[in-house]
C-alpha positions as CSV (number, residue, x, y, z in Angstrom):
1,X,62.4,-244.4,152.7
2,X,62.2,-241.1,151.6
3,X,60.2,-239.6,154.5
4,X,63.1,-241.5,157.0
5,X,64.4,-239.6,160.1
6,X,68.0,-240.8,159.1
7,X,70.2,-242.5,156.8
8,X,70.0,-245.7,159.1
9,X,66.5,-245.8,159.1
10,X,66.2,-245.2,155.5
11,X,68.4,-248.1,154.6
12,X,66.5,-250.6,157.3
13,X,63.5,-249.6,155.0
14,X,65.2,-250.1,151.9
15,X,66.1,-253.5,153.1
16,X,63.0,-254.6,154.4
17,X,61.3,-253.8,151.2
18,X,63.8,-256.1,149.5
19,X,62.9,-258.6,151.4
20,X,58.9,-258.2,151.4
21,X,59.1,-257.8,147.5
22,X,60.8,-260.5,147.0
23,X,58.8,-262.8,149.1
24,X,55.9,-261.5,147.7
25,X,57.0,-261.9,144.0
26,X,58.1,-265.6,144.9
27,X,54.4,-266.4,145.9
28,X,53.2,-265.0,142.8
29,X,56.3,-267.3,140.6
30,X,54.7,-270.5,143.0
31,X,51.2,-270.0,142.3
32,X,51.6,-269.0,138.5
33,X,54.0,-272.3,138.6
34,X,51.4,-274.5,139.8
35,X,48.9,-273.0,137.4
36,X,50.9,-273.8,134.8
37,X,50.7,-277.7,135.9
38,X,47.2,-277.3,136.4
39,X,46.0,-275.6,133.1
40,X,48.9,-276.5,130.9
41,X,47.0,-275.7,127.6
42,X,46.5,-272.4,128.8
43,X,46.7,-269.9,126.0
44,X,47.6,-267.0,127.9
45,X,49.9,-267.0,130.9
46,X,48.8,-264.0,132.1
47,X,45.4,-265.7,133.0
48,X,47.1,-268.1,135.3
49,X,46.9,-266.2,138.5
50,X,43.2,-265.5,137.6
51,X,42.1,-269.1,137.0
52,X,43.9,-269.7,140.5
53,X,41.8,-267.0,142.2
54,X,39.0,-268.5,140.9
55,X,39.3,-272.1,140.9
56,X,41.4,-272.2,144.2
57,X,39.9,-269.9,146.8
58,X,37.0,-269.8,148.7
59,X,34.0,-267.9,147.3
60,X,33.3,-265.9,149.7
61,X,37.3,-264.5,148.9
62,X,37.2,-264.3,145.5
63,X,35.8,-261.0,144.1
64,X,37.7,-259.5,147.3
65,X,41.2,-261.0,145.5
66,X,40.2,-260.1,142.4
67,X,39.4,-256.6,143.1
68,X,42.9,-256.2,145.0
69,X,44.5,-257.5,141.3
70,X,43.3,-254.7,139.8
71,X,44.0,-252.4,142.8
72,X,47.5,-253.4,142.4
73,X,47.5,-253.0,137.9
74,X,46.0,-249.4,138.5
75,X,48.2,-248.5,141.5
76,X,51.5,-249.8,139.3
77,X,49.8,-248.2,135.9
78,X,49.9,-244.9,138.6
79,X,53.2,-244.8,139.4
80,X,54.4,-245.7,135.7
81,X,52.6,-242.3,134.5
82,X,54.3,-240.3,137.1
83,X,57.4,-241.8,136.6
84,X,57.5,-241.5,132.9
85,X,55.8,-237.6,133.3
86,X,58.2,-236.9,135.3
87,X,61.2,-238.5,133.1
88,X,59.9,-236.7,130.1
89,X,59.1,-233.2,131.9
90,X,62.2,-232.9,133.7
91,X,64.8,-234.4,131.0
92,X,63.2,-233.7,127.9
93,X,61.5,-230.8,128.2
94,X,63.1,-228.8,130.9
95,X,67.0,-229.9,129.8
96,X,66.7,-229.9,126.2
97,X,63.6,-228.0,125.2
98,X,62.8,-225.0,127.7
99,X,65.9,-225.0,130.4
100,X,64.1,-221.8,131.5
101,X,61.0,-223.2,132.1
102,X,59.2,-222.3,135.6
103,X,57.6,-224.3,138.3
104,X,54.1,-223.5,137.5
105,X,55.2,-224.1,133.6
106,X,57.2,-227.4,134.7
107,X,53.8,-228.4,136.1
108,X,51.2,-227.6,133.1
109,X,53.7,-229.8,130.9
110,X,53.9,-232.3,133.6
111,X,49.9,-232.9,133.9
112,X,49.3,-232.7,130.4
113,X,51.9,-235.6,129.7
114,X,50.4,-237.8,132.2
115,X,47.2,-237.1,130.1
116,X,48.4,-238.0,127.0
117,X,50.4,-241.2,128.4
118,X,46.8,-241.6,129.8
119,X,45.0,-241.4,127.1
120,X,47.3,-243.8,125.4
121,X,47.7,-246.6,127.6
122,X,43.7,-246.5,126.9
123,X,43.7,-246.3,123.8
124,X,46.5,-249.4,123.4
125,X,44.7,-251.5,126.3
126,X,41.0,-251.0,124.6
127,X,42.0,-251.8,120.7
128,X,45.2,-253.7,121.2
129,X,45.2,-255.8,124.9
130,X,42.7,-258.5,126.0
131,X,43.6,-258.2,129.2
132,X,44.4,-255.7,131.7
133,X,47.2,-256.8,133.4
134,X,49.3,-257.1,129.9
135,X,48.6,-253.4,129.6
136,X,51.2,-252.8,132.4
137,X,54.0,-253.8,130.0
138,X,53.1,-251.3,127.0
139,X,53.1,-248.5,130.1
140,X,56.3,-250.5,131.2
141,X,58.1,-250.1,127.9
142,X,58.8,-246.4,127.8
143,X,61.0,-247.0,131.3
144,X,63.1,-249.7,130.0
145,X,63.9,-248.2,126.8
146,X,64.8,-245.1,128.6
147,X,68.1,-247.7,130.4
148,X,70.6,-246.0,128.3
149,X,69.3,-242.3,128.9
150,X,69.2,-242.5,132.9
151,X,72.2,-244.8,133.8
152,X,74.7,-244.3,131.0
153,X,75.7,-240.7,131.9
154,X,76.4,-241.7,135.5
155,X,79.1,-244.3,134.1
156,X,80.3,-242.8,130.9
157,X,81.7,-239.5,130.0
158,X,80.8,-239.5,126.0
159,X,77.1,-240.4,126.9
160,X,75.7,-237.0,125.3
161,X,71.7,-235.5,124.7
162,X,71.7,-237.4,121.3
163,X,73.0,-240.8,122.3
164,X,70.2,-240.8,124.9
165,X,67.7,-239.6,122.8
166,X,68.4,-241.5,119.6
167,X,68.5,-244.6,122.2
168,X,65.2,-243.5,123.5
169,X,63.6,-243.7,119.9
170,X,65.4,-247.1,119.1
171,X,64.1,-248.6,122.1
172,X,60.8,-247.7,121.6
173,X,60.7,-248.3,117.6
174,X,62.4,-252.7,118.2
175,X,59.8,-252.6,121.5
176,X,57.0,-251.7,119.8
177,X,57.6,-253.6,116.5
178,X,58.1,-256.5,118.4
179,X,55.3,-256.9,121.0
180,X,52.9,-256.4,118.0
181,X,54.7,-258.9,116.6
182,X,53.6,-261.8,119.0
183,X,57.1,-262.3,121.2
184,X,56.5,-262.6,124.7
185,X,57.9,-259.8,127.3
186,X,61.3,-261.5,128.0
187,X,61.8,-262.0,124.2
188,X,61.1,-258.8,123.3
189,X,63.2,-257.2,126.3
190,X,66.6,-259.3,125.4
191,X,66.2,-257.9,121.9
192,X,65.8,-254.5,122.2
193,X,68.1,-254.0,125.5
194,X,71.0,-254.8,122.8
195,X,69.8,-252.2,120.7
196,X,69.1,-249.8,123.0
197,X,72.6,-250.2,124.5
198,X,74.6,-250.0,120.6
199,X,73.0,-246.9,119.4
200,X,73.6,-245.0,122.3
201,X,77.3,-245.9,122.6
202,X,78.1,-245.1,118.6
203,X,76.0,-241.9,118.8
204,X,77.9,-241.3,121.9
205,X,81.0,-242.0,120.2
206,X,80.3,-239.8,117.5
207,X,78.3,-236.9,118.4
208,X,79.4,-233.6,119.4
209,X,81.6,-233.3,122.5
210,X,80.6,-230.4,124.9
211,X,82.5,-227.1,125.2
212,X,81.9,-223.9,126.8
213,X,78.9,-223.8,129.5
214,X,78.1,-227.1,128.7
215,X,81.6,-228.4,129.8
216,X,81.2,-226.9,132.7
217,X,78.1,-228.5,133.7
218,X,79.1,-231.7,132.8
219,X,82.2,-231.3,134.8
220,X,80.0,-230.3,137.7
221,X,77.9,-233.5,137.4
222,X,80.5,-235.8,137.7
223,X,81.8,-233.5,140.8
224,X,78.4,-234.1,142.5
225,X,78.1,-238.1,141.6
226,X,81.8,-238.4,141.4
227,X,83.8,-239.8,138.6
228,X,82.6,-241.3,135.5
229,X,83.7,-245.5,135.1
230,X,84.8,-245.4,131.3
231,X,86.2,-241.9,130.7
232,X,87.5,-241.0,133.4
233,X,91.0,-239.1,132.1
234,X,89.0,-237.0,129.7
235,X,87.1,-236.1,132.7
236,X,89.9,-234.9,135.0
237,X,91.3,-233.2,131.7
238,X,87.8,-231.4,131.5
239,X,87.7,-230.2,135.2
240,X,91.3,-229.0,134.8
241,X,90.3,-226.5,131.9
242,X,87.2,-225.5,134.2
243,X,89.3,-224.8,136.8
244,X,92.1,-223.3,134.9
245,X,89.2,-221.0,132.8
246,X,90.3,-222.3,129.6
247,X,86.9,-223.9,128.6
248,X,85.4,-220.8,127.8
Protein backbone atom coordinates (compact mmCIF):
# COMPACT_ATOMS: atom_id res chain seq x y z
CA UNK A 1 0.00 0.00 0.00
CA UNK A 2 2.40 2.34 0.74
CA UNK A 3 5.02 1.51 -1.86
CA UNK A 4 1.70 1.71 -4.63
CA UNK A 5 2.28 3.29 -8.04
CA UNK A 6 -1.16 5.14 -7.58
CA UNK A 7 -4.03 5.86 -5.50
CA UNK A 8 -6.00 3.05 -7.40
CA UNK A 9 -3.61 0.61 -6.84
CA UNK A 10 -3.19 1.53 -3.24
CA UNK A 11 -6.82 1.13 -2.51
CA UNK A 12 -7.06 -2.50 -4.55
CA UNK A 13 -4.36 -3.34 -1.87
CA UNK A 14 -6.04 -2.00 0.89
CA UNK A 15 -9.02 -4.03 -0.01
CA UNK A 16 -7.51 -7.16 -0.69
CA UNK A 17 -5.89 -7.12 2.59
CA UNK A 18 -9.36 -6.74 4.11
CA UNK A 19 -10.39 -9.40 2.67
CA UNK A 20 -7.33 -11.90 3.24
CA UNK A 21 -7.30 -10.74 7.07
CA UNK A 22 -10.42 -11.33 7.48
CA UNK A 23 -10.51 -14.78 6.01
CA UNK A 24 -7.65 -15.54 7.76
CA UNK A 25 -8.83 -14.39 11.24
CA UNK A 26 -12.20 -16.49 10.60
CA UNK A 27 -10.06 -19.77 10.22
CA UNK A 28 -8.36 -18.93 13.36
CA UNK A 29 -12.30 -18.06 15.27
CA UNK A 30 -13.30 -21.87 13.46
CA UNK A 31 -10.54 -23.79 14.71
CA UNK A 32 -10.25 -22.08 18.25
CA UNK A 33 -14.28 -22.73 18.09
CA UNK A 34 -13.89 -26.30 17.51
CA UNK A 35 -11.18 -26.59 20.14
CA UNK A 36 -13.31 -25.26 22.52
CA UNK A 37 -15.83 -28.37 21.85
CA UNK A 38 -13.06 -30.51 21.86
CA UNK A 39 -11.15 -29.59 25.12
CA UNK A 40 -13.93 -27.78 26.86
CA UNK A 41 -12.15 -27.89 30.40
CA UNK A 42 -9.41 -26.15 28.90
CA UNK A 43 -7.97 -23.72 31.40
CA UNK A 44 -6.49 -21.39 29.03
CA UNK A 45 -8.02 -20.39 25.79
CA UNK A 46 -5.09 -19.27 24.49
CA UNK A 47 -3.75 -22.99 24.29
CA UNK A 48 -6.56 -23.86 22.05
CA UNK A 49 -4.94 -23.35 18.75
CA UNK A 50 -1.87 -25.18 20.15
CA UNK A 51 -3.62 -28.34 21.22
CA UNK A 52 -5.24 -28.22 17.60
CA UNK A 53 -1.72 -28.13 15.99
CA UNK A 54 -0.88 -30.79 17.87
CA UNK A 55 -3.55 -33.16 18.23
CA UNK A 56 -4.98 -32.38 14.65
CA UNK A 57 -2.24 -32.30 12.12
CA UNK A 58 0.05 -34.54 10.65
CA UNK A 59 3.38 -35.02 12.37
CA UNK A 60 5.44 -34.52 9.93
CA UNK A 61 3.50 -30.61 9.88
CA UNK A 62 3.59 -29.91 13.28
CA UNK A 63 6.86 -28.33 14.47
CA UNK A 64 6.66 -26.57 10.93
CA UNK A 65 3.03 -24.83 12.29
CA UNK A 66 4.33 -24.33 15.40
CA UNK A 67 7.30 -22.55 14.48
CA UNK A 68 5.21 -20.23 11.96
CA UNK A 69 2.97 -19.39 15.50
CA UNK A 70 5.74 -17.97 16.87
CA UNK A 71 6.97 -16.41 13.54
CA UNK A 72 3.86 -14.63 13.47
CA UNK A 73 3.88 -13.53 17.86
CA UNK A 74 7.52 -12.09 17.14
CA UNK A 75 6.65 -10.54 13.72
CA UNK A 76 3.36 -8.74 15.52
CA UNK A 77 5.49 -8.17 18.93
CA UNK A 78 7.91 -6.23 15.97
CA UNK A 79 5.60 -4.09 14.62
CA UNK A 80 4.01 -3.29 18.10
CA UNK A 81 7.65 -1.86 19.22
CA UNK A 82 7.92 0.19 16.18
CA UNK A 83 4.63 1.40 16.36
CA UNK A 84 4.66 2.41 19.94
CA UNK A 85 8.60 3.94 19.45
CA UNK A 86 7.49 5.70 16.99
CA UNK A 87 4.12 7.00 18.87
CA UNK A 88 6.19 7.98 21.78
CA UNK A 89 9.25 9.57 19.83
CA UNK A 90 7.36 11.50 17.54
CA UNK A 91 4.32 12.76 19.85
CA UNK A 92 5.81 12.75 23.13
CA UNK A 93 9.10 13.59 22.78
CA UNK A 94 9.44 15.52 19.66
CA UNK A 95 5.88 17.59 20.27
CA UNK A 96 5.97 18.13 23.76
CA UNK A 97 9.45 17.47 25.14
CA UNK A 98 12.15 18.62 22.52
CA UNK A 99 10.12 20.26 19.33
CA UNK A 100 13.72 21.00 18.19
CA UNK A 101 15.00 17.83 18.25
CA UNK A 102 17.03 16.64 15.07
CA UNK A 103 16.89 13.52 12.85
CA UNK A 104 19.93 11.89 14.17
CA UNK A 105 18.52 12.95 17.84
CA UNK A 106 14.86 11.76 16.73
CA UNK A 107 16.58 8.49 16.08
CA UNK A 108 18.89 7.86 19.31
CA UNK A 109 15.47 8.36 21.34
CA UNK A 110 13.69 6.21 18.86
CA UNK A 111 16.17 3.06 19.36
CA UNK A 112 16.49 3.47 22.83
CA UNK A 113 12.62 3.35 23.39
CA UNK A 114 12.21 0.25 21.44
CA UNK A 115 14.93 -0.99 23.92
CA UNK A 116 13.28 -0.22 26.85
CA UNK A 117 9.67 -1.45 25.45
CA UNK A 118 12.03 -4.44 24.71
CA UNK A 119 13.33 -5.00 27.64
CA UNK A 120 9.88 -4.79 29.22
CA UNK A 121 7.72 -6.93 27.22
CA UNK A 122 10.67 -9.49 28.57
CA UNK A 123 10.63 -8.75 31.58
CA UNK A 124 6.45 -8.96 31.85
CA UNK A 125 6.43 -12.21 29.57
CA UNK A 126 9.35 -14.03 31.79
CA UNK A 127 7.84 -13.19 35.45
CA UNK A 128 4.32 -12.44 34.64
CA UNK A 129 2.94 -14.62 31.31
CA UNK A 130 2.90 -18.41 30.89
CA UNK A 131 2.57 -18.22 27.51
CA UNK A 132 3.93 -16.34 24.72
CA UNK A 133 1.19 -15.55 22.68
CA UNK A 134 -0.66 -13.67 25.81
CA UNK A 135 2.46 -11.43 25.88
CA UNK A 136 1.15 -9.83 22.60
CA UNK A 137 -1.61 -8.13 24.63
CA UNK A 138 0.58 -6.44 27.42
CA UNK A 139 2.70 -4.97 24.14
CA UNK A 140 -0.94 -4.43 22.68
CA UNK A 141 -2.09 -2.31 25.59
CA UNK A 142 0.03 0.76 25.26
CA UNK A 143 -1.79 1.17 21.52
CA UNK A 144 -5.25 0.95 22.75
CA UNK A 145 -4.95 3.22 25.61
CA UNK A 146 -3.30 5.66 23.37
CA UNK A 147 -7.42 5.76 21.28
CA UNK A 148 -8.02 9.04 22.75
CA UNK A 149 -4.49 10.64 22.05
CA UNK A 150 -4.39 9.72 18.17
CA UNK A 151 -8.05 9.97 17.03
CA UNK A 152 -9.62 12.50 19.28
CA UNK A 153 -7.77 15.58 17.82
CA UNK A 154 -8.80 14.69 14.32
CA UNK A 155 -12.67 15.00 15.53
CA UNK A 156 -12.53 17.47 18.33
CA UNK A 157 -11.30 20.91 18.65
CA UNK A 158 -10.87 21.02 22.67
CA UNK A 159 -8.84 17.70 22.46
CA UNK A 160 -5.51 19.42 23.94
CA UNK A 161 -1.64 17.89 25.05
CA UNK A 162 -3.14 17.19 28.62
CA UNK A 163 -6.37 15.53 27.76
CA UNK A 164 -4.32 13.07 25.63
CA UNK A 165 -1.69 12.61 27.95
CA UNK A 166 -3.74 12.39 31.23
CA UNK A 167 -5.85 9.70 29.00
CA UNK A 168 -2.67 8.06 28.14
CA UNK A 169 -1.87 7.47 31.94
CA UNK A 170 -5.50 6.45 32.77
CA UNK A 171 -5.51 3.95 30.16
CA UNK A 172 -2.60 2.37 31.17
CA UNK A 173 -3.13 2.67 35.13
CA UNK A 174 -7.33 0.60 34.67
CA UNK A 175 -5.27 -1.73 31.85
CA UNK A 176 -2.79 -2.65 33.93
CA UNK A 177 -4.71 -2.98 37.30
CA UNK A 178 -6.94 -5.08 35.59
CA UNK A 179 -5.12 -7.73 33.55
CA UNK A 180 -3.28 -8.44 36.81
CA UNK A 181 -6.31 -8.77 38.16
CA UNK A 182 -7.45 -11.95 36.26
CA UNK A 183 -10.22 -10.33 33.64
CA UNK A 184 -9.84 -11.65 30.37
CA UNK A 185 -8.77 -9.13 27.28
CA UNK A 186 -12.35 -8.21 26.17
CA UNK A 187 -13.20 -7.51 29.93
CA UNK A 188 -10.46 -5.53 30.55
CA UNK A 189 -10.70 -3.52 27.07
CA UNK A 190 -14.64 -2.51 27.68
CA UNK A 191 -13.59 -1.14 30.96
CA UNK A 192 -10.88 0.88 30.38
CA UNK A 193 -11.98 2.24 26.76
CA UNK A 194 -14.72 4.18 29.03
CA UNK A 195 -12.23 5.55 30.99
CA UNK A 196 -9.89 6.40 28.60
CA UNK A 197 -12.58 8.16 26.65
CA UNK A 198 -14.07 10.40 30.09
CA UNK A 199 -10.77 11.68 31.23
CA UNK A 200 -9.74 12.95 28.10
CA UNK A 201 -12.98 14.82 27.25
CA UNK A 202 -13.22 16.66 30.99
CA UNK A 203 -9.42 17.37 30.79
CA UNK A 204 -10.16 18.57 27.36
CA UNK A 205 -12.97 20.56 28.59
CA UNK A 206 -11.06 22.11 31.11
CA UNK A 207 -7.58 22.59 30.24
CA UNK A 208 -6.01 25.51 28.82
CA UNK A 209 -7.22 26.62 25.31
CA UNK A 210 -4.41 27.52 22.86
CA UNK A 211 -3.36 31.15 21.94
CA UNK A 212 -0.62 32.69 20.10
CA UNK A 213 1.69 30.11 17.93
CA UNK A 214 -0.08 27.38 19.22
CA UNK A 215 -3.43 28.66 17.71
CA UNK A 216 -1.90 28.93 14.71
CA UNK A 217 -0.84 25.51 14.48
CA UNK A 218 -3.89 24.07 15.46
CA UNK A 219 -5.63 26.12 12.94
CA UNK A 220 -3.25 24.75 10.37
CA UNK A 221 -4.00 21.16 11.33
CA UNK A 222 -7.55 21.24 10.93
CA UNK A 223 -6.71 23.16 7.41
CA UNK A 224 -4.59 20.14 6.38
CA UNK A 225 -7.25 17.26 7.66
CA UNK A 226 -10.04 19.60 7.31
CA UNK A 227 -12.61 20.52 9.90
CA UNK A 228 -12.91 19.20 13.29
CA UNK A 229 -16.69 17.04 13.88
CA UNK A 230 -17.60 18.59 17.48
CA UNK A 231 -16.14 22.15 17.42
CA UNK A 232 -16.32 23.22 14.51
CA UNK A 233 -17.52 27.13 15.05
CA UNK A 234 -14.75 27.68 17.49
CA UNK A 235 -12.58 26.51 14.74
CA UNK A 236 -13.71 28.81 11.94
CA UNK A 237 -13.59 31.57 14.75
CA UNK A 238 -9.91 30.53 15.32
CA UNK A 239 -8.76 30.58 11.58
CA UNK A 240 -10.57 33.97 11.24
CA UNK A 241 -8.17 35.60 14.07
CA UNK A 242 -5.14 33.77 12.18
CA UNK A 243 -6.01 35.21 9.22
CA UNK A 244 -7.12 38.53 10.42
CA UNK A 245 -3.50 38.50 12.75
CA UNK A 246 -5.32 39.00 15.83
CA UNK A 247 -4.07 35.74 17.57
CA UNK A 248 -0.88 37.03 18.23
Amino acid sequence: MFSAKDEKTATKAMAWSTVGVVVLYALLILTAAFSRIQWSNLEDPDMGLIHAILDWTPTIVKGFMLAVVYSVAQSTMSSIWNTNAALITQTMYKGWINKEASEKKMFGVSKNVTLILAVITIIISYFFVTYVLRALVFADIFLMVLIFATIAAFYWWDAGKWAAMLSTIAGLISAAALTFSGVGEFVMILKTVPIILIVGIIVGLFEPKPTGEALKRRVEFYDKVGAPVFGKEKYLEAKKLVESGAYK
